[in-house]
C-alpha positions as CSV (number, residue, x, y, z in Angstrom):
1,X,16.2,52.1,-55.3
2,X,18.2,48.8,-55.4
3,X,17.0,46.1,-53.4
4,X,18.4,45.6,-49.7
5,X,19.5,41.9,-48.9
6,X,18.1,40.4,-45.6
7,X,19.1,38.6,-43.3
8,X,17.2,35.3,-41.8
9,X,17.4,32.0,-40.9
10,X,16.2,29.2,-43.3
11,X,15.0,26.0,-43.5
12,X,13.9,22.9,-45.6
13,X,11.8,25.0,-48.2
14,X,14.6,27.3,-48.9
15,X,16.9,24.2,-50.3
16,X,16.9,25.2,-53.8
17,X,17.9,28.2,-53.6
18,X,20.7,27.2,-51.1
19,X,21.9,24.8,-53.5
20,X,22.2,26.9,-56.1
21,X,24.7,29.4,-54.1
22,X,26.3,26.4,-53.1
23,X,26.9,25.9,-57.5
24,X,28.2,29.1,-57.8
25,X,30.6,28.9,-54.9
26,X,32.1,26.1,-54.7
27,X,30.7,23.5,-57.8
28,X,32.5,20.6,-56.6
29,X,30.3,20.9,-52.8
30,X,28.9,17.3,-52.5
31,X,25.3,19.1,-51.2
32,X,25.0,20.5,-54.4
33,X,23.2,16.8,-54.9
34,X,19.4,16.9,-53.1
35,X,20.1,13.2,-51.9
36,X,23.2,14.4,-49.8
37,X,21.5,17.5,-48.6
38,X,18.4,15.9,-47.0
39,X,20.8,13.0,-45.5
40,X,22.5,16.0,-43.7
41,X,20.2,18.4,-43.2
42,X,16.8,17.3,-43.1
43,X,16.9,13.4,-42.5
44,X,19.8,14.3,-39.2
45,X,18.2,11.5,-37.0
46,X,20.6,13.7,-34.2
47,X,18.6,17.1,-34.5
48,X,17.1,19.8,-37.2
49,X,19.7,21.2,-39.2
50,X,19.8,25.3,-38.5
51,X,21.2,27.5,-41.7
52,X,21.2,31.4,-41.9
53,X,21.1,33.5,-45.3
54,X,21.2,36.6,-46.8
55,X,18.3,36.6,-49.2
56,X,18.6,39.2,-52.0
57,X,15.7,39.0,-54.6
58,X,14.6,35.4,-54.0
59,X,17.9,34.3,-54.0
60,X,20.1,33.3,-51.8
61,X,23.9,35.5,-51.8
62,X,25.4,34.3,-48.4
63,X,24.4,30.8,-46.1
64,X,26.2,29.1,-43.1
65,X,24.1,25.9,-41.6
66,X,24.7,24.2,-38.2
67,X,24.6,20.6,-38.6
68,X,23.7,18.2,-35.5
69,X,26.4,15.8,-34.7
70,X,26.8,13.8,-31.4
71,X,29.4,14.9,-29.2
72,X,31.5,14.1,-25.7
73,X,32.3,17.3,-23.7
74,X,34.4,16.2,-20.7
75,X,33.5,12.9,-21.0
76,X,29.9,12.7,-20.9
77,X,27.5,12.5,-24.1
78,X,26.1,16.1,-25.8
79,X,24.4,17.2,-28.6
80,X,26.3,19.6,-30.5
81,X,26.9,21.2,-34.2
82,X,29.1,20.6,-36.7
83,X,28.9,23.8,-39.4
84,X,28.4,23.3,-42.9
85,X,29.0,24.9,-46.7
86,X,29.8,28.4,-45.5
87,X,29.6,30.7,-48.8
88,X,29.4,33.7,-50.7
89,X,28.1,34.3,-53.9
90,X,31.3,34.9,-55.8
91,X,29.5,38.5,-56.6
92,X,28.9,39.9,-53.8
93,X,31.9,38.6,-52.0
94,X,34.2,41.3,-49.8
95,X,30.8,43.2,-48.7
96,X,31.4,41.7,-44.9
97,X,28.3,39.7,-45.6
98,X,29.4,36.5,-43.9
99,X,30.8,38.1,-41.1
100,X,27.9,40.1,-39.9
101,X,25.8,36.4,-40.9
102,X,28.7,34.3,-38.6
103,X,27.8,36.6,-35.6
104,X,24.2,36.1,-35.5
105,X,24.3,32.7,-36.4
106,X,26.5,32.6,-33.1
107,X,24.5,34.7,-31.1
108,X,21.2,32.4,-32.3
109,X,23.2,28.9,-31.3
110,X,23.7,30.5,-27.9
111,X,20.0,31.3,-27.5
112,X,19.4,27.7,-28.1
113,X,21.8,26.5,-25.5
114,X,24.4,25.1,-27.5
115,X,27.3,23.5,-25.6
116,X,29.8,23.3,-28.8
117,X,30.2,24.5,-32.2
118,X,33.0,22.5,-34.3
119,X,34.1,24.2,-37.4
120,X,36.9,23.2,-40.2
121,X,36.6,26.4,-42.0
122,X,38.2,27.0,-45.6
123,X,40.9,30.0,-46.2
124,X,38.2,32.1,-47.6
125,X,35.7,31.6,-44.6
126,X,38.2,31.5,-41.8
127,X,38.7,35.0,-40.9
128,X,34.7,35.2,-40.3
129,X,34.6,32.5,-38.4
130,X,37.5,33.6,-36.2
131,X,35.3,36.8,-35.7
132,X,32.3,34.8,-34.9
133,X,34.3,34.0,-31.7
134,X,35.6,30.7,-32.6
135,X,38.7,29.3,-31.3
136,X,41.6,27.3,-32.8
137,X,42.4,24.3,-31.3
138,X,45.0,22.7,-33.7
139,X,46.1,22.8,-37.2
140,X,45.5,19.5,-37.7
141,X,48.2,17.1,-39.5
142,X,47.9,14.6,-42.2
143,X,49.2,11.2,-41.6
144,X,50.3,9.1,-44.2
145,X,51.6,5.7,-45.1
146,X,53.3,4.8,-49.0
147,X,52.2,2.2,-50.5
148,X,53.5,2.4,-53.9
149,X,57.9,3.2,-54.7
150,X,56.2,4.8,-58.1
151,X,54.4,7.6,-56.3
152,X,56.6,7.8,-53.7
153,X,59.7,8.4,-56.2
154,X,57.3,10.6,-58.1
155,X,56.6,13.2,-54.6
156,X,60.6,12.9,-53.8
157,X,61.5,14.1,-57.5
158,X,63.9,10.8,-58.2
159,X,63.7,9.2,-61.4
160,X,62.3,5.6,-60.6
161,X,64.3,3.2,-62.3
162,X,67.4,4.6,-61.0
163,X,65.5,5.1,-57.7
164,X,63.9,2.3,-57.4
165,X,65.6,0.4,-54.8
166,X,66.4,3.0,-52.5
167,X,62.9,4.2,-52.5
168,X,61.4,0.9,-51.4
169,X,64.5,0.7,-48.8
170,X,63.3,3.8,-48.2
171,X,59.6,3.0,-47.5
172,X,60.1,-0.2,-45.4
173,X,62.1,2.0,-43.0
174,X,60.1,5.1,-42.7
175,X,56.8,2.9,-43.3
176,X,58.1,0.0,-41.4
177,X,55.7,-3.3,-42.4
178,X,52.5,-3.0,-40.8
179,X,51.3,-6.6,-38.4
180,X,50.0,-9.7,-39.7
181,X,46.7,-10.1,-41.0
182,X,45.5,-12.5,-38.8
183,X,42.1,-14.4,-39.0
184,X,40.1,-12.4,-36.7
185,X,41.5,-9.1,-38.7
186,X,39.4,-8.7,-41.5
187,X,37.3,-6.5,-44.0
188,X,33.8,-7.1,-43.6
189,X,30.3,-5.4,-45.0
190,X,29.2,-2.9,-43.2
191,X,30.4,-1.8,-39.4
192,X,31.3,-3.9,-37.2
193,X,29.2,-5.0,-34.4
194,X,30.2,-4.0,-30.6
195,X,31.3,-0.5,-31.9
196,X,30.1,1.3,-28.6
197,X,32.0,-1.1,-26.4
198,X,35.3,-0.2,-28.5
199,X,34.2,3.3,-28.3
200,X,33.7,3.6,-24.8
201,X,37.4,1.8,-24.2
202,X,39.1,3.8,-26.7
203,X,37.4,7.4,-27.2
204,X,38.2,10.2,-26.0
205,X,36.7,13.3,-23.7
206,X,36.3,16.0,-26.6
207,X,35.1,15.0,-29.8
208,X,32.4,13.5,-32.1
209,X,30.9,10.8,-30.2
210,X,32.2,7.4,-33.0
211,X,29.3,5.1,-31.7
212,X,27.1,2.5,-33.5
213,X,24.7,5.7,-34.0
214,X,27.3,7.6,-35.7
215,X,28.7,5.1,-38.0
216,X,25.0,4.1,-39.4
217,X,24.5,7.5,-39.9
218,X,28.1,8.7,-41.3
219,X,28.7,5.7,-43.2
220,X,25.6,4.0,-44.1
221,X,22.9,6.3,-44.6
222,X,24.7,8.5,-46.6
223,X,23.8,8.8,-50.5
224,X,27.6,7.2,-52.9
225,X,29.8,7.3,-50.0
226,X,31.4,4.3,-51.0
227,X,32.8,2.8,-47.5
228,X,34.5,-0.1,-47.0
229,X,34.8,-1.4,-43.1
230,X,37.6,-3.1,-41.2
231,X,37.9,-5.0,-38.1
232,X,40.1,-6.6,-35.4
233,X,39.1,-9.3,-33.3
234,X,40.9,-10.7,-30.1
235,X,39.1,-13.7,-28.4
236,X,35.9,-12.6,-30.1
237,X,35.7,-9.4,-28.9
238,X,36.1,-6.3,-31.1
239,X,39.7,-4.0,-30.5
240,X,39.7,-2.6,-33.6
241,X,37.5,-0.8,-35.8
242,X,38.1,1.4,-39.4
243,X,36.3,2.7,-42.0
244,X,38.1,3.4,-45.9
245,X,37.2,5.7,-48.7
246,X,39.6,5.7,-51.8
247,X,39.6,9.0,-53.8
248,X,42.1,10.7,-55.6
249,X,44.5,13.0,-53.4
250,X,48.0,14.1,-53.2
251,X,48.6,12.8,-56.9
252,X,47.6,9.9,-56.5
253,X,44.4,7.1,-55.0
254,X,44.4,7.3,-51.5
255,X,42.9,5.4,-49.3
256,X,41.2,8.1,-47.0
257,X,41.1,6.5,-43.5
258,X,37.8,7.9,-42.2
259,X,37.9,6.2,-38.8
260,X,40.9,4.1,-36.5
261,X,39.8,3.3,-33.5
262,X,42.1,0.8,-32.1
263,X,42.6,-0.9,-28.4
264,X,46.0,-1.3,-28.4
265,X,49.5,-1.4,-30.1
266,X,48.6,-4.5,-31.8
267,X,45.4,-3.9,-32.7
268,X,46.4,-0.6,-34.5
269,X,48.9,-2.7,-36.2
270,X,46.4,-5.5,-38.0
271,X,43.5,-3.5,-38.4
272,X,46.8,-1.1,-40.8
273,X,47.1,-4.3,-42.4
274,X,44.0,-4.8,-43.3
275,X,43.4,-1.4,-44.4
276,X,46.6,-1.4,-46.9
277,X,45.1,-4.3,-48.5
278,X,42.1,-3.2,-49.0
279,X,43.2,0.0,-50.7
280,X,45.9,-1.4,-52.8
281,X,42.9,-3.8,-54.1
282,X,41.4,-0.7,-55.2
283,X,44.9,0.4,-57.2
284,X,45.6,3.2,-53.9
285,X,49.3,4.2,-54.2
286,X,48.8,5.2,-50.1
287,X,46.9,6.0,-47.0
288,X,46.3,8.6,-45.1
289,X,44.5,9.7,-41.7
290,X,44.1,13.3,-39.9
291,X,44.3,13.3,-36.1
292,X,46.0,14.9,-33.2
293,X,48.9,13.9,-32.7
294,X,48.5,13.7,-29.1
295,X,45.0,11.6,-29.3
296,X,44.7,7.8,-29.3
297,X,44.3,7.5,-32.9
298,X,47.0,9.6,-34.2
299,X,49.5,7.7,-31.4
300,X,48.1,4.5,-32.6
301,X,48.2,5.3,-36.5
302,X,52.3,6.4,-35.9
303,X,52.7,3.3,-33.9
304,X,51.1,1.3,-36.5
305,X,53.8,2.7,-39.7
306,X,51.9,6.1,-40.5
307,X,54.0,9.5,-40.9
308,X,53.3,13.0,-41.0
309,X,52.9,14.0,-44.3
310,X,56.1,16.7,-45.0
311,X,54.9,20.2,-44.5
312,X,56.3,21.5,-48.0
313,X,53.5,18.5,-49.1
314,X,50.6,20.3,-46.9
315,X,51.5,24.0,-46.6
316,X,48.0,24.5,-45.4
317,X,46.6,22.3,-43.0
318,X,42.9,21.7,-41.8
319,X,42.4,24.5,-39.2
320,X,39.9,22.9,-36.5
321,X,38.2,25.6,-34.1
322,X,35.4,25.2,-31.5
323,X,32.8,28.0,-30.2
324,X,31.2,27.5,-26.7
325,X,28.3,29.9,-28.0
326,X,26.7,30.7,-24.4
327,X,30.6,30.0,-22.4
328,X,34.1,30.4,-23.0
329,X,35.5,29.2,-26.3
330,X,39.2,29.6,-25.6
331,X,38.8,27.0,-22.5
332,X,36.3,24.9,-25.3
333,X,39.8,25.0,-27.4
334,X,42.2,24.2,-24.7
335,X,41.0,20.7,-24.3
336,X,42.3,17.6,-26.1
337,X,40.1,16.8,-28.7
338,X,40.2,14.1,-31.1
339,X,39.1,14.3,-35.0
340,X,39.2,12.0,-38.1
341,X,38.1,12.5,-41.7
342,X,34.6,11.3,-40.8
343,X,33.9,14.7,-39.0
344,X,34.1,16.2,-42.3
345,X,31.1,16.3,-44.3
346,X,32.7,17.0,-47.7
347,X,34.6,13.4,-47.6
């Protein structure tokens, strides 16, 4: 008689075999490195990480983990979870493992009294997490601003030296310049000081809470994340705050803007400037941001010189969906919630 897979949740002494379903699923998973795991899972200084698996012969075939993350619901500070590294073993994919693992890993959070479940769910895992009762609040755009006539000639299909000067008449219209660097606008170590006061003035009521906490954690603490910090100063005190990762994306170095929190117009507008030259310092050909459009930072970032990137450039946009485990989820989803790449745990 064949062995019978079960079904359980897991924890710190089951990492091995987490990771290496995490290999055979998707190599390129960032928590296929221990360092990166026990930052997020074991080392959350905002809660114990929570993971589920099917177990088959000492190994692990299917695994979903909720990840603590500070959050504000209506306004006022929450604990909730972020998921993390849904998966199927590519060989015993199609058996509605995951889907009968998403429900009880719902059912369990709801137990525990968990006012928000925030999920970003791949193609593959999407249509059990849907089932798991998740909603979908947005498809979530991305935002970005051209730096370089090359790639942009390059993404338009126009040869460049014909090309050439209508492309950059091109850019500095669509990407109009961004403000002047002033001396109070700057790059600087690590992040900025005053962070909660900017977050309190500029954050909104549904989303990952972006305070001094979050960024030591996000940013800091984790293992190679290779952050660079921005901010803007008026009279001394802080109205604008970033964080920059440059990776390779769209055919090209991007500078991935993790974080834009910005006061105002103007502030939006330096703390870009800043940005772009800290990116084309590391050879980035552009920039580029996800948001809402509707929230503060993706008004901001479109005030500031970013554009939606073209949907024949993004045919499949993040999907962002929220559970209210033990309430409703379609109310959960109805609200306006922000996002930026730093709620991703992949980037």
């Amino acid at each position: 008689m064949s062995a019978r897979p079960l079904l359980r949740e897991a924890g710190v002494d089951d990492e091995r075999i987490i990771r290496d379903l995490l290999r055979a699923a998707y190599p390129d998973n960032p928590k296929v490195d221990p360092a990166i795991m026990r930052w997020q899972y074991w080392d959350n200084p905002f809660g114990r990480t929570r993971a589920w698996i099917w177990e088959l012969e000492g190994q692990a075939i299917a695994h979903w983990a909720a990840v603590p993350v500070p959050l504000v619901l209506d306004g006022q500070p929450v604990v909730g979870v972020k998921t993390a590294d849904a998966a199927t073993h590519p060989e015993h994919r199609r058996q509605g493992l995951f889907a009968e693992l998403a429900a009880a890993y719902m059912t369990e959070l709801g137990r525990s009294n968990v006012p928000a479940v925030l999920t970003h769910p791949n193609p593959d895992s999407t249509p059990g997490v849907a089932a798991s009762g998740a909603q979908l609040v947005a498809r979530v755009p991305a935002f970005v601003r051209a730096l370089d006539d090359g790639w942009l000639a390059q993404r338009l299909h126009l040869p460049l030296p014909l090309a050439r000067p209508l492309v950059s008449a091109a850019r500095r219209v669509a990407f109009r310049p961004s403000g002047n660097v002033g001396p109070d606008a700057i790059a600087v170590p690590s992040p900025p000081r005053d962070l909660d006061a900017l977050w309190q003035a500029t954050g909104g009521s549904y989303g990952v809470r972006r305070d001094s906490a979050w960024w030591e954690w996000r940013y800091v603490q984790r293992p190679a994340g290779e952050y660079r910090f921005a901010e803007v100063r008026r009279h001394g005190e802080l109205v604008g705050a970033a964080a920059l990762q440059v990776r390779e994306a769209f055919g090209g170095r991007f500078g991935y803007v993790m974080e834009f929190m910005a006061a105002d117009v103007e502030a939006a507008q330096q703390l870009t400037a800043v940005i772009e030259g800290m990116a084309r310092a590391q050879a980035a050909v552009g920039l580029v941001l996800i948001a809402t459009p509707r929230s503060s930072a993706g008004v901001l970032a479109q005030r500031a010189g970013f554009r939606r990137l073209p949907q024949r450039l993004e045919p499949n946009p993040l999907r962002f969906l929220v559970a209210a485990p033990a309430g409703s989820s379609a109310a959960l989803a109805a609200q306006d919630w922000s996002i930026a790449w730093g709620d991703l745990d992949h980037v």
